[in-house]
C-alpha positions as CSV (number, residue, x, y, z in Angstrom):
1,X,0.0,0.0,0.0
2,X,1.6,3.3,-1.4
3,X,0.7,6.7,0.2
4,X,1.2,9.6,-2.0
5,X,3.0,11.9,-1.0
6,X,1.1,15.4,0.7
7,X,2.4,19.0,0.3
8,X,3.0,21.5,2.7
9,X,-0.9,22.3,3.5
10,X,-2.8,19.7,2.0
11,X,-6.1,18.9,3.6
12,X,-6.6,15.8,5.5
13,X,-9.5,13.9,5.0
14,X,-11.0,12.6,7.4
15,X,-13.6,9.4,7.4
16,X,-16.3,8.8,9.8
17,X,-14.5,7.7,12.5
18,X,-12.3,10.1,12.6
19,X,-14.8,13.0,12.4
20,X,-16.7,11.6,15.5
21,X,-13.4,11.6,17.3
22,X,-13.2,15.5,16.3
23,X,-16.2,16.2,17.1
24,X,-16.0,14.7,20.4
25,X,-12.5,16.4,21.2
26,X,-11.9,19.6,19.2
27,X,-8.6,21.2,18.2
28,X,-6.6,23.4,20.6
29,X,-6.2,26.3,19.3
30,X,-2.9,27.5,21.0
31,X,-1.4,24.3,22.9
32,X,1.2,26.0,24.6
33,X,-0.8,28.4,26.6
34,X,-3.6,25.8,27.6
35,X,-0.9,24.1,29.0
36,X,0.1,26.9,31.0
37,X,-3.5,27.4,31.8
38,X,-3.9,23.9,33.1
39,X,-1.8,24.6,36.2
40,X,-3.6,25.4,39.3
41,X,-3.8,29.0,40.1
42,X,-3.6,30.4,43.6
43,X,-6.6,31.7,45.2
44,X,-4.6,34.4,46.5
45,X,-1.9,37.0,44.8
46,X,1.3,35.1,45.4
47,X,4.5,37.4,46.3
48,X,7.6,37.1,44.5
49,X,9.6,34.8,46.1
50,X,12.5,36.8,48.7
51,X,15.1,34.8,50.1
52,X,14.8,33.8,53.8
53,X,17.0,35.8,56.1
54,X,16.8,35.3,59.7
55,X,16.3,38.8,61.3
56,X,19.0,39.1,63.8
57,X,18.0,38.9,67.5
58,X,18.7,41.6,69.7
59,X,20.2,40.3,73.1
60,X,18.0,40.4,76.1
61,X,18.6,42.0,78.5
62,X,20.2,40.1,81.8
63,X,18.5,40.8,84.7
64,X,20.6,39.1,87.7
65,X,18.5,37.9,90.8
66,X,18.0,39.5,94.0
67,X,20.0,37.4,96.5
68,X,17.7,35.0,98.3
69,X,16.3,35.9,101.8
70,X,17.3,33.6,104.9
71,X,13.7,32.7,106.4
72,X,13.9,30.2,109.3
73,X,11.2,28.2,109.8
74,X,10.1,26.9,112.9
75,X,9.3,22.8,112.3
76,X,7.6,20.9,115.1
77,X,9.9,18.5,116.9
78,X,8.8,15.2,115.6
79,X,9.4,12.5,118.5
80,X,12.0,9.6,117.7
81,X,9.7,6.5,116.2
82,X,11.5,4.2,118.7
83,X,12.8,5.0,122.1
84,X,16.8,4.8,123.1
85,X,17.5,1.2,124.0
86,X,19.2,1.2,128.0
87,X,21.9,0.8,128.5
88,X,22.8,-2.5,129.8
89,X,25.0,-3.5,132.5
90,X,27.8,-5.9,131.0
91,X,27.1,-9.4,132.3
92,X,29.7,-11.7,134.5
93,X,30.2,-14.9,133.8
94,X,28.4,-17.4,135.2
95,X,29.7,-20.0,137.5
96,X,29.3,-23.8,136.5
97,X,26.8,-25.4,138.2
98,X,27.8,-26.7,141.6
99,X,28.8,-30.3,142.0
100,X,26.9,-32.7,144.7
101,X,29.8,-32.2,147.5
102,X,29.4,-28.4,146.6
103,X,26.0,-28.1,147.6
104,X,26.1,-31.3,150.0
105,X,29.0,-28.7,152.2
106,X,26.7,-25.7,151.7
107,X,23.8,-27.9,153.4
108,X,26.4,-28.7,156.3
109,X,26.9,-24.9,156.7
110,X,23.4,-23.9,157.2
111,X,22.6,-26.7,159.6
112,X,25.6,-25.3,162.0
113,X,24.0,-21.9,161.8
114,X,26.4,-20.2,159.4
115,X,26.5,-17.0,157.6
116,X,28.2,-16.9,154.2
117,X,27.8,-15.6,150.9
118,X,28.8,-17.5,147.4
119,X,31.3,-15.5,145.6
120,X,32.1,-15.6,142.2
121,X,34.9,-17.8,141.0
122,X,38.7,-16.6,141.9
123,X,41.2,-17.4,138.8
124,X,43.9,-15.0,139.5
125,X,46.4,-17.5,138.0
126,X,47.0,-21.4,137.6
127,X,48.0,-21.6,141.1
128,X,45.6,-19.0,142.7
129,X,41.9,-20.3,142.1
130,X,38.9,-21.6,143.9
131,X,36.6,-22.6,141.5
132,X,33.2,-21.8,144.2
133,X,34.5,-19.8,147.0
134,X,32.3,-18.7,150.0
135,X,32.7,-15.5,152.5
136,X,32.4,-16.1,155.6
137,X,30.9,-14.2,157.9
138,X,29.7,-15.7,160.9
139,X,29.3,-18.9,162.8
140,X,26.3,-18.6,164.9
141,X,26.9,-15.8,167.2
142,X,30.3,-15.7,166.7
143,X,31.0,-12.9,164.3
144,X,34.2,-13.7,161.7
145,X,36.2,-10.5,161.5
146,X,36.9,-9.5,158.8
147,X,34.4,-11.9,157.0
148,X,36.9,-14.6,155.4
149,X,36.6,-15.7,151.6
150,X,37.7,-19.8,151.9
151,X,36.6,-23.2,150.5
152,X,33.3,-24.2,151.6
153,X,35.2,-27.4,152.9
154,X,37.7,-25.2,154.5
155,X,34.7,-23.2,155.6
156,X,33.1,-26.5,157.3
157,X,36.3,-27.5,158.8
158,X,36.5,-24.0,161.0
159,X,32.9,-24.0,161.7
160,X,33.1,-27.2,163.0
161,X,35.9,-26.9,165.4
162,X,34.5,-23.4,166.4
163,X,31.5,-24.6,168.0
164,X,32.4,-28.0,168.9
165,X,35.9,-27.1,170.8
166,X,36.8,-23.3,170.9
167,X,33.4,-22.5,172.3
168,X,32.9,-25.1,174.7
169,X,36.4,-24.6,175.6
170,X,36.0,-20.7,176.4
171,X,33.3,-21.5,178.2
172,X,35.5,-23.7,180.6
173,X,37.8,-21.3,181.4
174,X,36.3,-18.2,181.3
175,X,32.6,-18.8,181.9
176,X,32.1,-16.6,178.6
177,X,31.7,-17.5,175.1
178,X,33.2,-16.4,172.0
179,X,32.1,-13.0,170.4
180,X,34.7,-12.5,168.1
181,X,37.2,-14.3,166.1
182,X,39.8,-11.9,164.5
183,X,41.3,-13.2,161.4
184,X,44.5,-12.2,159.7
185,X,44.4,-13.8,156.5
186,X,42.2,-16.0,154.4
187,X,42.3,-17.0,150.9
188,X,46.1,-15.0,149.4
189,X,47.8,-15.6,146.4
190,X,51.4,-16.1,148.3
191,X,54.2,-19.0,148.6
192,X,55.3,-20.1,151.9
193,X,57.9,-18.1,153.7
194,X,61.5,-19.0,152.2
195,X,60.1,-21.5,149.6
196,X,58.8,-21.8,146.1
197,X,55.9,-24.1,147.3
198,X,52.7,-22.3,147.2
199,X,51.1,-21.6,150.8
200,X,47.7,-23.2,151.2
201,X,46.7,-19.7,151.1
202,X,46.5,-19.4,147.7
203,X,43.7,-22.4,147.2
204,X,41.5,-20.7,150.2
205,X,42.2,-23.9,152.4
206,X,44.1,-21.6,155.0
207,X,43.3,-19.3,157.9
208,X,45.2,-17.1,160.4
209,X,43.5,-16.3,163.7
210,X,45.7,-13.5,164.9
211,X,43.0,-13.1,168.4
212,X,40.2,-14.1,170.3
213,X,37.5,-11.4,172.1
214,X,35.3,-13.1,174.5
215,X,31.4,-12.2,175.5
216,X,32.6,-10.4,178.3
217,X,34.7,-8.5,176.7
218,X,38.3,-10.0,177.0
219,X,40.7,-10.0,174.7
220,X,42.9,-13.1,173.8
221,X,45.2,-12.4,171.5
222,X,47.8,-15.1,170.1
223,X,50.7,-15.1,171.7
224,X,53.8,-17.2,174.7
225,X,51.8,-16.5,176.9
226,X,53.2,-15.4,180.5
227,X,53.7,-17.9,183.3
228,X,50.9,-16.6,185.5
229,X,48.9,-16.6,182.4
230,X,46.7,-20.2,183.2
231,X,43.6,-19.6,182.0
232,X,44.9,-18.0,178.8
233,X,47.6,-20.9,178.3
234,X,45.1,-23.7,178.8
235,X,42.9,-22.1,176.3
236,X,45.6,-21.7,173.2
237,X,46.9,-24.8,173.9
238,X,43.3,-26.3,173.2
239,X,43.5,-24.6,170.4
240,X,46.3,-26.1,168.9
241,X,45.8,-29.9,170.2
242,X,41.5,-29.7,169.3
243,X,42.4,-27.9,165.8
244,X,44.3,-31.2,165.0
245,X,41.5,-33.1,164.6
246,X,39.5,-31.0,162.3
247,X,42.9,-29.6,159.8
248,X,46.3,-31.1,158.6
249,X,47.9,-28.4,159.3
250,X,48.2,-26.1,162.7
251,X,51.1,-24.1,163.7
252,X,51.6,-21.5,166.0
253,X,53.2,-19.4,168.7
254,X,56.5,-21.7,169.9
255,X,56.8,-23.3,166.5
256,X,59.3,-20.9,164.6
257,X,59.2,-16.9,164.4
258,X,56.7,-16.5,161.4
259,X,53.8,-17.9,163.6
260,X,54.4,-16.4,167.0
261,X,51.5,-14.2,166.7
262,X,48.5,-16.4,165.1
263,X,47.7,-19.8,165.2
264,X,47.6,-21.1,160.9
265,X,44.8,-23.6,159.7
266,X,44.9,-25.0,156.3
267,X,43.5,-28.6,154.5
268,X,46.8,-29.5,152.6
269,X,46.8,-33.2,151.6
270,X,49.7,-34.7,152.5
271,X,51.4,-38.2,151.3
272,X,50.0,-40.9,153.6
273,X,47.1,-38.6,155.5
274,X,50.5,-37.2,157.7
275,X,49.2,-34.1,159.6
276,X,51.4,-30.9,160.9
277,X,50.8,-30.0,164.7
278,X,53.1,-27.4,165.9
């Protein structure tokens, strides 16, 4: 199929097709402008477009604080939640229970009308302990001056012989009983004079009774006595040969120079039960 060729301006033909198409959409007449028409206008005059400059901002203008104003307020005292815990005194330590002869002596004491008070153990040192020492103060009527910290055995021992011998034994002599018994030293942490073997002193098994101060008010006091001096005599010598059967130990005046003034009583076991009566 050959089309011939058209001049500048010929007409074009158009079929019935074609015309419909026309009629249905007719010819722009100037393209370029409806095009520039199409666009959406503004509704409002728009301004010509300026560059956008931040305006500079001026610096404001510091205005410094007033110093604040000291205001005291006056809170309520609040009381503490919990009150202050007391203060509590710091405890000693207590002292093991005491054994069957323990309480068994303590028994034996109060039947013979003793006064004493338990102290708390003594363990100055390996050699000077009683594990449950007792104060004594009095035996009966007879006051103990000063009151004497010993052993309840030793304790026993002395109460013992006080009532059974020196009392009775005062009595005898003087018609008077015994008011007073002045003692010199009891429980002491000490050797024996001129050795390195520990006195019975230092286990509260020993006791020095320096004098004796009767109901009536006479004086004894441990010592040679004079040769007029019978009643006296008779009565320290009782002393000595009675205290024999109660200790293992008594020494006094005419033994050496150490015990011229006081009689000494004291429990020390010896080898074979052998007792010291000086």
């Amino acid at each position: 199929m050959s089309f011939p060729e058209s001049g500048p301006e010929q007409p074009v033909v158009l079929g019935a097709p074609e015309r419909q198409l026309a009629q249905a959409f007719p010819p722009i007449e100037n393209p370029a402008q409806t095009l520039n028409d199409s666009s959406p206008q503004p509704e409002f005059d728009q301004e010509p477009d300026v560059p956008m400059v931040a305006e500079p901002e001026e610096e404001p203008e510091i205005v410094e604080p007033a110093a604040p104003r000291a205001t005291l307020v006056a809170y309520p005292r609040v009381p503490s939640p919990m009150p202050p815990e007391p203060e509590m005194a710091p405890m000693r330590p207590r002292a093991a229970p005491l054994s069957a002869s323990e309480l068994a002596c303590r028994q034996s004491l109060k039947k013979l009308g003793v006064r004493y008070v338990d102290l708390k153990p003594i363990n100055d040192s390996a050699s000077c302990r009683i594990p449950y020492p007792v104060k004594l103060q009095a035996i009966g009527s007879v006051e103990m001056r000063p009151a004497a910290t010993l052993t309840c055995s030793m304790a026993l021992a002395f109460a013992e012989w006080t009532r059974k011998e020196l009392v009775p034994s005062s009595r005898m002599r003087y018609f008077s009983g015994i008011k007073t018994i002045h003692q010199g030293s009891a429980y002491s942490c000490r050797r024996i004079a001129r050795s390195r073997t520990m006195s019975a002193h230092s286990q509260g098994n020993a006791l020095d009774v320096m004098a004796l101060t009767l109901n009536n008010g006479k004086k004894i006091a441990v010592k040679k006595q004079g040769l007029f001096a019978f009643r006296a005599r008779g009565l320290l010598n009782n002393v000595r040969s009675d205290g024999c059967e109660y200790f293992t130990t008594v020494l006094g005046p005419g033994y050496n120079w150490d015990h011229r003034d006081h009689f000494h009583f004291d429990l020390m076991q010896r080898r074979n039960g052998r007792r010291a009566c000086h």
